[in-house]
C-alpha positions as CSV (number, residue, x, y, z in Angstrom):
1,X,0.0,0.0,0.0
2,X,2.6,2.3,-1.2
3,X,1.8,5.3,-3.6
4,X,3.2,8.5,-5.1
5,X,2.6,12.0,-5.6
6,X,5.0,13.7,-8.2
7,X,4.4,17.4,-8.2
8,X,5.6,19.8,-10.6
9,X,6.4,23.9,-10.6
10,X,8.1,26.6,-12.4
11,X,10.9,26.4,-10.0
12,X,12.7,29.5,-9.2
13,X,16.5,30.5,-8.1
14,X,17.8,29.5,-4.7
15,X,21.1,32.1,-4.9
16,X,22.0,35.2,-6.4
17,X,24.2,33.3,-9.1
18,X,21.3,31.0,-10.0
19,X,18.9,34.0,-11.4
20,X,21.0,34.2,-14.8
21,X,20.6,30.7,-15.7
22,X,16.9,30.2,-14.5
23,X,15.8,33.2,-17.0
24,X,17.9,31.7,-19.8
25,X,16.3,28.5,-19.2
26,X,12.6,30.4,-19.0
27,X,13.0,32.7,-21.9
28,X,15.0,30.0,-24.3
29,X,11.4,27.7,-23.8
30,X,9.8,29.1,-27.0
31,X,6.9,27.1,-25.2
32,X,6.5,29.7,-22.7
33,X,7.4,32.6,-24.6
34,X,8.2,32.5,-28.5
35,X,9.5,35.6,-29.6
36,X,8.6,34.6,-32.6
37,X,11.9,35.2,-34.3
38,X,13.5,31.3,-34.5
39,X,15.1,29.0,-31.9
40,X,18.8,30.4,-32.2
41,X,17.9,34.0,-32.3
42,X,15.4,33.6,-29.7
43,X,18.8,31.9,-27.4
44,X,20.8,34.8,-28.2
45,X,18.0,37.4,-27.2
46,X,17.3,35.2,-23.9
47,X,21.4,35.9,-23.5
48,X,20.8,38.9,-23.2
49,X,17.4,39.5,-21.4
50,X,18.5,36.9,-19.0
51,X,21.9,38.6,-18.0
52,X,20.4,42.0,-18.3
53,X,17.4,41.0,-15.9
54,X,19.6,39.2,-13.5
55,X,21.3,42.2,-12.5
56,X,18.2,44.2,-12.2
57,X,16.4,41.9,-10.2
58,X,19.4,40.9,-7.8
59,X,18.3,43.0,-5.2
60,X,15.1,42.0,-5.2
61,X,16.5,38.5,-4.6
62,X,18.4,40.0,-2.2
63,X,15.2,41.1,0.2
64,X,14.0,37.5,-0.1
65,X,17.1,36.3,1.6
66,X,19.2,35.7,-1.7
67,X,16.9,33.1,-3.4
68,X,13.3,32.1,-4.4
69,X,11.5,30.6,-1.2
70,X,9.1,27.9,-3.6
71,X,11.2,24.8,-3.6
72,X,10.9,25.5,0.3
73,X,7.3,25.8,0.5
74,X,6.6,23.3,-2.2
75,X,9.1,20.7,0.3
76,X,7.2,21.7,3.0
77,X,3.6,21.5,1.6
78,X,4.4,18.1,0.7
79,X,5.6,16.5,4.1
80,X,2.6,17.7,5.5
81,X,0.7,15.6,2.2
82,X,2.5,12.8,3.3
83,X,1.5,12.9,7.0
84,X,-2.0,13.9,6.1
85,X,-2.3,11.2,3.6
86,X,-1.2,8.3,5.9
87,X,-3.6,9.6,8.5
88,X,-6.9,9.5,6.7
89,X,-6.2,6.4,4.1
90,X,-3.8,4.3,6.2
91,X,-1.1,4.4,3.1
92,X,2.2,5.8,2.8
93,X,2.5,8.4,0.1
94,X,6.0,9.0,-1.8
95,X,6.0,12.7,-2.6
96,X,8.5,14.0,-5.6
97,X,9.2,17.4,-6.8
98,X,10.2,18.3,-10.5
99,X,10.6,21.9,-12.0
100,X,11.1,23.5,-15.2
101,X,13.4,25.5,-15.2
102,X,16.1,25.1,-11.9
103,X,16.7,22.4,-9.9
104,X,15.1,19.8,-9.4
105,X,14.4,19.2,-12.7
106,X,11.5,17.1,-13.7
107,X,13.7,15.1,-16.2
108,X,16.2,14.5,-13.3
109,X,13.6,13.4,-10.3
110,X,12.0,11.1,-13.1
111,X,15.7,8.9,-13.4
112,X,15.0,8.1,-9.9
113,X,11.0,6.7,-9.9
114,X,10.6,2.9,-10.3
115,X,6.8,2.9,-11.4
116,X,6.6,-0.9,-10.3
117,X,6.9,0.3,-6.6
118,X,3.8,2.0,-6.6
119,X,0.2,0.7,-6.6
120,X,-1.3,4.5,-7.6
121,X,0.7,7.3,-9.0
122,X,-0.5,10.7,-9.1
123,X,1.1,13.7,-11.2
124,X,0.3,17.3,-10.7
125,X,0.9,20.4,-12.0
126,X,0.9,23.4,-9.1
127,X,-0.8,25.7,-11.7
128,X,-4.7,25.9,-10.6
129,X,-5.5,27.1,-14.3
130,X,-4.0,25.1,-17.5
131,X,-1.8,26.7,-20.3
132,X,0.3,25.3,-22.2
133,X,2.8,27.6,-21.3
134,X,2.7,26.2,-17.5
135,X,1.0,23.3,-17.2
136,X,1.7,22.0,-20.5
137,X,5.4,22.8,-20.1
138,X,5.6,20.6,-16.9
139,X,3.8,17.6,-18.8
140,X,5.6,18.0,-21.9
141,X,8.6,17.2,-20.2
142,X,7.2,14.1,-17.9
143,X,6.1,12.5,-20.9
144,X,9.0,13.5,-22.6
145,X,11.3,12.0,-20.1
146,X,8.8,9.7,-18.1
147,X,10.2,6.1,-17.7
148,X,6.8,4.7,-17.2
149,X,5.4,1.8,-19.0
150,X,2.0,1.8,-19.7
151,X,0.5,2.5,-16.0
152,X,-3.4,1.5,-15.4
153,X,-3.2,3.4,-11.6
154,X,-1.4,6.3,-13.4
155,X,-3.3,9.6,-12.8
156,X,-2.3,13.2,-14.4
157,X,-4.1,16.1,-12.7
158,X,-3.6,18.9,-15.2
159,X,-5.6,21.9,-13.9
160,X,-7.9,21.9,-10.7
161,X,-8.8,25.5,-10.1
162,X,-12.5,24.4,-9.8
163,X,-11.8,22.2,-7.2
164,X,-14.1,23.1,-3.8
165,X,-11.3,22.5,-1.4
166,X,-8.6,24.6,-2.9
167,X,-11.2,27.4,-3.7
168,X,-12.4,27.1,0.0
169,X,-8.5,27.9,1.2
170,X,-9.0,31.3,-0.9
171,X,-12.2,31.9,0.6
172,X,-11.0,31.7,4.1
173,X,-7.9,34.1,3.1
174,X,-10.0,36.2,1.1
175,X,-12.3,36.7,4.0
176,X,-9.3,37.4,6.4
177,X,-8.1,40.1,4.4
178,X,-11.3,42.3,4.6
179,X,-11.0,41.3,8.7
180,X,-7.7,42.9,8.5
181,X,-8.8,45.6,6.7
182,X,-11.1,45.9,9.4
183,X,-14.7,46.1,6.5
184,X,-17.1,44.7,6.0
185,X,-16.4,41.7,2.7
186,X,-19.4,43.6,1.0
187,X,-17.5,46.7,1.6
188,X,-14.1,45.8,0.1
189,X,-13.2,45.8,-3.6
190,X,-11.4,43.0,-4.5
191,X,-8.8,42.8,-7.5
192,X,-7.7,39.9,-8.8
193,X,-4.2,39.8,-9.8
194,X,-3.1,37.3,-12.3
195,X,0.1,36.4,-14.1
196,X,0.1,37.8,-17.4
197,X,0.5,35.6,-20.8
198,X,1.4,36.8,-24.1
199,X,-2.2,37.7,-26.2
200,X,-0.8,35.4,-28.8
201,X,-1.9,32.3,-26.1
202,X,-5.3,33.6,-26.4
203,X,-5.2,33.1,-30.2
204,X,-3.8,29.6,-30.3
205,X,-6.3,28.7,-28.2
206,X,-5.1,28.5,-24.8
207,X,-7.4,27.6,-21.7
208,X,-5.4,29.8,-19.3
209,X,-7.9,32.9,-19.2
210,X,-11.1,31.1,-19.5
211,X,-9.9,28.8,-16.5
212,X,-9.1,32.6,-14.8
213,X,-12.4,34.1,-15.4
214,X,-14.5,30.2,-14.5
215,X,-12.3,30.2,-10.9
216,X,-13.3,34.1,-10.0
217,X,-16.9,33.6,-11.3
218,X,-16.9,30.3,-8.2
219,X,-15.4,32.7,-5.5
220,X,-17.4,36.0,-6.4
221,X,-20.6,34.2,-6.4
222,X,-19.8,32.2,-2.9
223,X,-18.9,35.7,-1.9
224,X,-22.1,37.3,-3.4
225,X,-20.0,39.8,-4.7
226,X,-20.5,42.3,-7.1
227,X,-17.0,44.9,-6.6
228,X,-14.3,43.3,-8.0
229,X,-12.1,43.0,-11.1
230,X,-9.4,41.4,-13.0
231,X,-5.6,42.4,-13.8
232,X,-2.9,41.0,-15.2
233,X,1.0,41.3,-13.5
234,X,4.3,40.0,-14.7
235,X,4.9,40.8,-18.2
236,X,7.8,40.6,-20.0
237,X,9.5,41.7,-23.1
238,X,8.5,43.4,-26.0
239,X,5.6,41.7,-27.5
240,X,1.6,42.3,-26.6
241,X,0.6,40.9,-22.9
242,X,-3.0,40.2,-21.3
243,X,-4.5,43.2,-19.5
244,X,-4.7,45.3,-17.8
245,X,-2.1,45.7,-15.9
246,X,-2.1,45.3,-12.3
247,X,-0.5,48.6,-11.3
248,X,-2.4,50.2,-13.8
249,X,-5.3,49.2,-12.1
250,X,-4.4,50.1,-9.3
251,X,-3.3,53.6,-9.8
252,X,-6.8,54.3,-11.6
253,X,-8.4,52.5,-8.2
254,X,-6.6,54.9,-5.9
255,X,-7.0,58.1,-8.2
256,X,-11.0,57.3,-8.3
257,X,-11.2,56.8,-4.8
258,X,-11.7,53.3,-4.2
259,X,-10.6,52.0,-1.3
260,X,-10.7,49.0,0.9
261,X,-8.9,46.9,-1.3
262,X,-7.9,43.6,-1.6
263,X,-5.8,42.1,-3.9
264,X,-5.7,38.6,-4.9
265,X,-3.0,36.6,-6.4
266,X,-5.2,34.2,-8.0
267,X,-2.8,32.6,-10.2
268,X,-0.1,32.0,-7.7
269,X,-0.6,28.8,-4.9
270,X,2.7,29.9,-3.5
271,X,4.8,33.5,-2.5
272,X,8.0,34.3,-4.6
273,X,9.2,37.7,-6.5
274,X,5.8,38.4,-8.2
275,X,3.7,38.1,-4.6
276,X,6.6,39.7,-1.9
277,X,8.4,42.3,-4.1
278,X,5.8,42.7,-7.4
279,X,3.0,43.0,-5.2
280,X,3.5,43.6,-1.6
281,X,6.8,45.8,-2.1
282,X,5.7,47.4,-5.2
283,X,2.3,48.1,-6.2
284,X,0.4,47.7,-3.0
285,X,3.2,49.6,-1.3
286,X,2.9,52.3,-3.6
287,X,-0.8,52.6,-3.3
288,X,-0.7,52.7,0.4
289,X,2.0,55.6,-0.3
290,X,-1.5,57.5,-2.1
291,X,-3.2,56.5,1.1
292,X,-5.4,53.5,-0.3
293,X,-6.9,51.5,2.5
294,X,-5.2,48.1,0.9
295,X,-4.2,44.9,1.8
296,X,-3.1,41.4,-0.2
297,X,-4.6,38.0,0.8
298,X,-2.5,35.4,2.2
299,X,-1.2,33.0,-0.3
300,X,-1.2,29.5,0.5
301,X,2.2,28.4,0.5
302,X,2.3,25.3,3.0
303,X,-0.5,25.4,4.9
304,X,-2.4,22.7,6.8
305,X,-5.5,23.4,4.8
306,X,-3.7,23.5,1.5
307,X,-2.1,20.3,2.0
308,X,-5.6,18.6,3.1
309,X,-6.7,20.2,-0.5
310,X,-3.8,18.7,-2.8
311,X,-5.0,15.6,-1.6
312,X,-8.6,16.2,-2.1
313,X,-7.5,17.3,-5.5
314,X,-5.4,14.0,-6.4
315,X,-7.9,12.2,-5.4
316,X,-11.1,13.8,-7.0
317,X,-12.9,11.7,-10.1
């Protein structure tokens, strides 16, 4: 009675020296961004992006103690799986990380799965919403490097962000934002904050927004709530991005005299640069500055409720 959970992320770097070769590796995946300009062109731009960037964003690094914290959370979100797994079913559960683009990579945890130990094997993606710029990437490269004979217990969860016990984890934080706020929920406007694709996604048919605007449709509607509104964060480069953007928003929130906000990172299940500097050390620090009433709602990192919803998720049919 022995099973296993192999979950995959983006991955992030865990030292100053590592940022350089994580963005090469990001922006050389013409998966997750084409530039639209050929593979060998598109490795010498990412060059250049990547050790431009790195040097910019060092700092930034720097404030989150020189590294990325989602491998931590992501290890630590996963022990508590494994505990709370073996307590409710009476079976062990293996828990394996992969990533995209740093260490661990997926293609290296996969070299050290025997598939015959297992009785059920479960795959995830830590993306709530599919794209095949996330999602797709991570299971492009399982399949791509799984050694896994045909598998009758094998199960791949590709997107969950419908799923009641991970939306109920954003409920709760959603509601403790407007407590901290100290309003009323009905009285807070909530922005949505999502990471931004390139519009090109939306052409080729990508499920990305559609899962976006399905997941905040569930939570406004358990909320019966009527004041909120969607942005996009995170671009980068050159070509056309989803929008609005989040500051954007933001500024036009604050100028209009909204307040009582709350900001949502809907896309992100975890903190790293685009939650604790983007968003907390940037935008919402700068609408505070304008004297916004504004707050951001937990994100889930490694919770105890989180954990008890990956395995709800696994396990839904």
């Amino acid at each position: 009675m022995h099973d296993l959970l192999f979950a995959m992320y983006m991955g992030g770097p865990d030292s100053i020296q590592s940022i350089q070769p994580f963005l090469y590796n990001l922006f050389t995946d013409r998966d997750i961004i084409n530039f639209k300009i050929g593979r060998i062109p598109q490795q010498w731009l990412a060059k250049i992006i990547s050790t431009k960037r790195s040097r910019k964003i060092a700092p930034e690094y720097e404030k989150m103690g020189g590294g990325s914290p989602q491998l931590k959370y992501m290890q630590s979100l996963l022990e508590k799986t494994e505990f709370i797994y073996h307590e409710k079913y009476g079976r062990s559960l293996d828990t394996r990380i992969g990533m995209c683009y740093y260490h661990p990579y997926i293609q290296d945890t996969l070299k050290s799965i025997d598939p015959e130990e297992y009785d059920h094997i479960y795959v995830i993606s830590m993306y709530p919403h599919y794209s095949y710029t996330t999602s797709g990437a991570c299971f492009k490269r399982f399949y791509a490097n799984m050694n896994m004979r045909p598998f009758e217990r094998f199960k791949a969860i590709t997107h969950w962000h419908l799923n009641e016990s991970y939306n109920n984890c954003l409920l709760k934080r959603i509601k403790s934002a407007a407590e901290r706020l100290e309003v009323d929920i009905n009285d807070a406007y909530i922005l949505f904050s999502a990471h931004s694709l390139p519009e090109y996604t939306l052409r080729e048919g990508d499920y990305y927004a559609r899962h976006i605007d399905e997941q905040i449709k569930l939570l406004t509607d358990r909320l019966s709530h009527s004041n909120y509104s969607l942005a996009y964060q995170s671009r980068t480069g050159p070509m056309k991005w989803l929008g609005p953007e989040t500051r954007d928003v933001l500024k036009n929130l604050v100028a209009k005299g909204v307040d009582n906000i709350i900001v949502v990172p809907i896309s992100f299940v975890s903190d790293h640069i685009e939650t604790l500097i983007e968003l907390d050390d940037q935008y919402i620090k700068e609408a505070k500055a304008s004297g916004a009433n504004i707050i951001r709602s937990e994100s889930l990192n490694d919770s105890d409720d989180f954990a008890e919803a990956v395995i709800d998720i696994i396990l839904d049919e």
